[in-house]
MMTF fields as JSON, N, C-alpha, C and O atoms, coordinates in Angstrom:
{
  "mmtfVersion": "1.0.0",
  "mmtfProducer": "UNKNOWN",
  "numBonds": 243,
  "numAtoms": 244,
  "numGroups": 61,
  "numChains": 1,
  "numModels": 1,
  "chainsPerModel": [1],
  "groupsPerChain": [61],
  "chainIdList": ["A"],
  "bondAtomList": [4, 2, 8, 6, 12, 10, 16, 14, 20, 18, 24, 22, 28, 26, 32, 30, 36, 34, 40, 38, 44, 42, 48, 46, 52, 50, 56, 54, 60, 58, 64, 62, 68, 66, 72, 70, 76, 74, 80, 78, 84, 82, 88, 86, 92, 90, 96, 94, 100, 98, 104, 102, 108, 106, 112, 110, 116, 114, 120, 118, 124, 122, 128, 126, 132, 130, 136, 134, 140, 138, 144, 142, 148, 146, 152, 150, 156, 154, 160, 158, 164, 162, 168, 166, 172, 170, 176, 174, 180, 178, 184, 182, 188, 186, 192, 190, 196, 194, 200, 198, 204, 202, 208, 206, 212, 210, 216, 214, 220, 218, 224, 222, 228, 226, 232, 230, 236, 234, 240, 238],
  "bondOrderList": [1, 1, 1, 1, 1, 1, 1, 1, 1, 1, 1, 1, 1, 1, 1, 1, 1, 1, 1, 1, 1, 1, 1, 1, 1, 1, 1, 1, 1, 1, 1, 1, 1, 1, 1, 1, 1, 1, 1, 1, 1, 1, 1, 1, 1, 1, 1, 1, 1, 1, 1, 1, 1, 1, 1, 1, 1, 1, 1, 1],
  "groupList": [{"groupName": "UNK", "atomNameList": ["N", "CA", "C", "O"], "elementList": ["N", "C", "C", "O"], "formalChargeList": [0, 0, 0, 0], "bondAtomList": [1, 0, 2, 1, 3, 2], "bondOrderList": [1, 1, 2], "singleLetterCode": "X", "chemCompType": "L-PEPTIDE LINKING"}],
  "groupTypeList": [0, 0, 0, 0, 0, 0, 0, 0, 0, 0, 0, 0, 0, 0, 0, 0, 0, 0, 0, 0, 0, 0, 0, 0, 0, 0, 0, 0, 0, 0, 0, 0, 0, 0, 0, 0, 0, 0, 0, 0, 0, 0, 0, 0, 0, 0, 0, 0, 0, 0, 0, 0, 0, 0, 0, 0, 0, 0, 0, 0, 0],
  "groupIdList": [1, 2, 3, 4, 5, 6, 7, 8, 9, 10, 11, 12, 13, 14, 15, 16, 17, 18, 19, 20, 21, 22, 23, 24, 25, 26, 27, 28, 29, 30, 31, 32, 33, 34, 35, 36, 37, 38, 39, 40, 41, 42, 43, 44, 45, 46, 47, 48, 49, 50, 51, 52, 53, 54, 55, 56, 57, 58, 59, 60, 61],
  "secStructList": [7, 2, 2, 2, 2, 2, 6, 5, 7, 7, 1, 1, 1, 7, 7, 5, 7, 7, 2, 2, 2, 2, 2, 2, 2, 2, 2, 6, 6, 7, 2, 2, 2, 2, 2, 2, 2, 2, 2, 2, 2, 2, 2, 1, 7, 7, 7, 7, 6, 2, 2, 2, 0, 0, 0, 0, 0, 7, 7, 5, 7],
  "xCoordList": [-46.873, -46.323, -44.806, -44.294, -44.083, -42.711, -42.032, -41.016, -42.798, -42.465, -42.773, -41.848, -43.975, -43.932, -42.83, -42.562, -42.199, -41.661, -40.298, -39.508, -39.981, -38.903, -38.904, -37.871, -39.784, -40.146, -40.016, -40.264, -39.576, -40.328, -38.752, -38.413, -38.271, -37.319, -37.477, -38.47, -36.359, -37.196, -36.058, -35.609, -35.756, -34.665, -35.49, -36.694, -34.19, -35.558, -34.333, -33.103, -34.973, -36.967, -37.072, -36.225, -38.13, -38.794, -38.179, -37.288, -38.242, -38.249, -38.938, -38.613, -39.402, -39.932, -39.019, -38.411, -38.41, -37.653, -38.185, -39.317, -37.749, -38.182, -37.802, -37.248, -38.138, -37.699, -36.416, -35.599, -35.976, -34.531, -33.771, -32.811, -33.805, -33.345, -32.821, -31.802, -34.281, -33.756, -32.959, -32.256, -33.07, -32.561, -30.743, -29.875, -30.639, -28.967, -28.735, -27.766, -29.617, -29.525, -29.255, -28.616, -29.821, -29.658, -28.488, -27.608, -28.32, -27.051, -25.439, -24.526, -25.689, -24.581, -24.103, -23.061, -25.31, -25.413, -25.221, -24.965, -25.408, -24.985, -25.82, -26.573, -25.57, -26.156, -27.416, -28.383, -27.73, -28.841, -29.786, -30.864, -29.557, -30.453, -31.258, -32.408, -30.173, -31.053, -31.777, -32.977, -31.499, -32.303, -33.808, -34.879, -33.647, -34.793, -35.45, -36.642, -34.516, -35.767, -36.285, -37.497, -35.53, -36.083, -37.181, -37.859, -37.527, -38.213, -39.563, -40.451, -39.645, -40.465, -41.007, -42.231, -40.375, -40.666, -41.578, -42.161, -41.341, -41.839, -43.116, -44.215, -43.016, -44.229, -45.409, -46.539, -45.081, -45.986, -45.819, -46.49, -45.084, -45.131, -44.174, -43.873, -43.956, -43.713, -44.17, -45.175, -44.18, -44.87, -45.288, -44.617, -45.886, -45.589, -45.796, -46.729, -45.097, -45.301, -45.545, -45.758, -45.523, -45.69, -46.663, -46.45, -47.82, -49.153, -48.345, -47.791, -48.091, -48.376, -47.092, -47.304, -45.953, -45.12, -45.513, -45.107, -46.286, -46.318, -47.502, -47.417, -48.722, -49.365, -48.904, -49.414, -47.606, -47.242, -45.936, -45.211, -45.933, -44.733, -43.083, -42.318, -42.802, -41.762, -40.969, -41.564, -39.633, -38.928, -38.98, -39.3, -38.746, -39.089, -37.736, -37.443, -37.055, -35.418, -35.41, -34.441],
  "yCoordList": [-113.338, -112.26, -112.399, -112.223, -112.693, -112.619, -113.85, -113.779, -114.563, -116.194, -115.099, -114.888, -114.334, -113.373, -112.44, -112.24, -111.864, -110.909, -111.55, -110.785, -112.822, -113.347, -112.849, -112.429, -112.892, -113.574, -112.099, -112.214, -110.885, -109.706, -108.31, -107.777, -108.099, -107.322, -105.865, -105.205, -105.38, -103.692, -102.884, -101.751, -103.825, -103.12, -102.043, -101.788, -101.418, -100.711, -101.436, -101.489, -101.731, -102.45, -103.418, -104.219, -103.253, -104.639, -105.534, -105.121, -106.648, -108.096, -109.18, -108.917, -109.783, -111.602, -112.141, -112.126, -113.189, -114.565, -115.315, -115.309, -116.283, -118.123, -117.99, -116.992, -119.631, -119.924, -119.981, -119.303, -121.018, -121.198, -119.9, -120.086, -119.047, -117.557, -116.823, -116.229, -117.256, -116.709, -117.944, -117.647, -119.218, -119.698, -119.717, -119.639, -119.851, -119.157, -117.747, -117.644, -116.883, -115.916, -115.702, -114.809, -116.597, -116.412, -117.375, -116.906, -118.434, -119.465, -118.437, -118.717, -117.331, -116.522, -115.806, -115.213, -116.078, -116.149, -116.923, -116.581, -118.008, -119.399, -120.194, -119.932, -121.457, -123.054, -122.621, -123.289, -121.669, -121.705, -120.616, -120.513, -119.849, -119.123, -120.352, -120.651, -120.687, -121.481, -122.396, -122.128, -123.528, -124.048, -123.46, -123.947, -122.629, -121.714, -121.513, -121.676, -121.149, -120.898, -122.463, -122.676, -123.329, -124.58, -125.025, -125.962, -124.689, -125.021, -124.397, -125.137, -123.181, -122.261, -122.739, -122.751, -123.42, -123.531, -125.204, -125.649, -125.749, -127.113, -126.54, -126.987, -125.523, -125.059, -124.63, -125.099, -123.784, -123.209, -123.414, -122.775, -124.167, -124.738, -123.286, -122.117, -124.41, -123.267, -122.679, -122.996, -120.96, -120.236, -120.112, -119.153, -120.412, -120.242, -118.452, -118.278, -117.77, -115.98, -115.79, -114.651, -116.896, -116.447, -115.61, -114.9, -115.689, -114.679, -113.883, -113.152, -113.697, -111.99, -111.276, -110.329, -111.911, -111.091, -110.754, -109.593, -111.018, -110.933, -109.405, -108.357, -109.906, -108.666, -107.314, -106.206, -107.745, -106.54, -105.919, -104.961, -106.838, -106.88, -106.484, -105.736, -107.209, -107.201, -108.749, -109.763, -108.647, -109.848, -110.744, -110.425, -111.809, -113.297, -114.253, -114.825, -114.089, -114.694, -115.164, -115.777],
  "zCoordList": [-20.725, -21.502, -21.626, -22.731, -20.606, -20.515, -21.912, -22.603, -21.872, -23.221, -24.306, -25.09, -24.486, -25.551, -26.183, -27.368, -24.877, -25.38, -25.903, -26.455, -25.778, -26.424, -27.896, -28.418, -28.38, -29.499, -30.861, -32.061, -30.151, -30.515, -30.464, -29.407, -31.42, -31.089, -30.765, -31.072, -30.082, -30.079, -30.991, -30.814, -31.991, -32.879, -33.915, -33.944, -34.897, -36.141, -37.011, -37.009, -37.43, -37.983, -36.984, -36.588, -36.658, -35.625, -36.106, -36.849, -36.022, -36.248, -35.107, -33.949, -35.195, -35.102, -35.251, -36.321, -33.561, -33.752, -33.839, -33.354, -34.431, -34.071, -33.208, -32.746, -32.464, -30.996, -31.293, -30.67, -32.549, -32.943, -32.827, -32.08, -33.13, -33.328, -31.916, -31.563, -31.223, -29.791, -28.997, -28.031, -29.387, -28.379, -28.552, -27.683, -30.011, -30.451, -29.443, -28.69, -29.557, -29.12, -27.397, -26.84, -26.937, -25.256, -25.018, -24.296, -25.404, -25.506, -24.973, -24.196, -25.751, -25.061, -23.867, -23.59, -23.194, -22.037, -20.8, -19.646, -21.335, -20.062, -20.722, -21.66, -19.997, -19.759, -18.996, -19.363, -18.003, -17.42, -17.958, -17.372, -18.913, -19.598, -20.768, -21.091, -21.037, -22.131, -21.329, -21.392, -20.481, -19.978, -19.663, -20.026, -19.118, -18.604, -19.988, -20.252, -20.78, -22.49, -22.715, -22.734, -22.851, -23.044, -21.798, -22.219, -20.552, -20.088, -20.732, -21.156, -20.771, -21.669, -22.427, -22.295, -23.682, -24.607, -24.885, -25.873, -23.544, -23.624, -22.884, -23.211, -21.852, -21.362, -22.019, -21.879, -22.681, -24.282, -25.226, -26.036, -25.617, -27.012, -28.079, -27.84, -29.497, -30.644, -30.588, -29.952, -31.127, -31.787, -33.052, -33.432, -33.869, -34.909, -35.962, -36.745, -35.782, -36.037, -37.563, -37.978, -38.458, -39.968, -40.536, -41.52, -39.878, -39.915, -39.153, -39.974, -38.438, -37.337, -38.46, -39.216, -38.335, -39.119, -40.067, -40.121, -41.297, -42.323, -42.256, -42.897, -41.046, -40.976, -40.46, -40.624, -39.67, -39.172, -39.997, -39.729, -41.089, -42.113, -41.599, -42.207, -40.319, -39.944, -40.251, -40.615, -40.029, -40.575, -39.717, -38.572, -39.964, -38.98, -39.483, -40.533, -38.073, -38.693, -37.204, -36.756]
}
């Protein structure tokens, strides 16, 4: 769940990141946040959200 909730904003309007999106996004944080996302992300793979966003008609940036 926790690789999930990357992925998922709790802004209004929702939005859907790419991995790209979040990993810009945690980068501002340190060298060891991102690492940790990049371990993640080799762990589970892309997501790919183009279906879910589209059904839940939130933006995917």
């Amino acid at each position: 769940m926790m690789y999930a909730d990357k992925f998922h904003t709790k802004s209004t309007p929702p939005r859907f990141l790419t991995a790209a999106s979040y990993a810009r996004y945690v980068a501002r944080f340190g060298p060891d946040k991102t690492a940790a996302f990049d371990n993640l992300r080799a762990m589970f793979g892309e997501l790919d959200l183009t279906d879910l966003a589209a059904e839940h008609r939130h933006a995917l940036v």
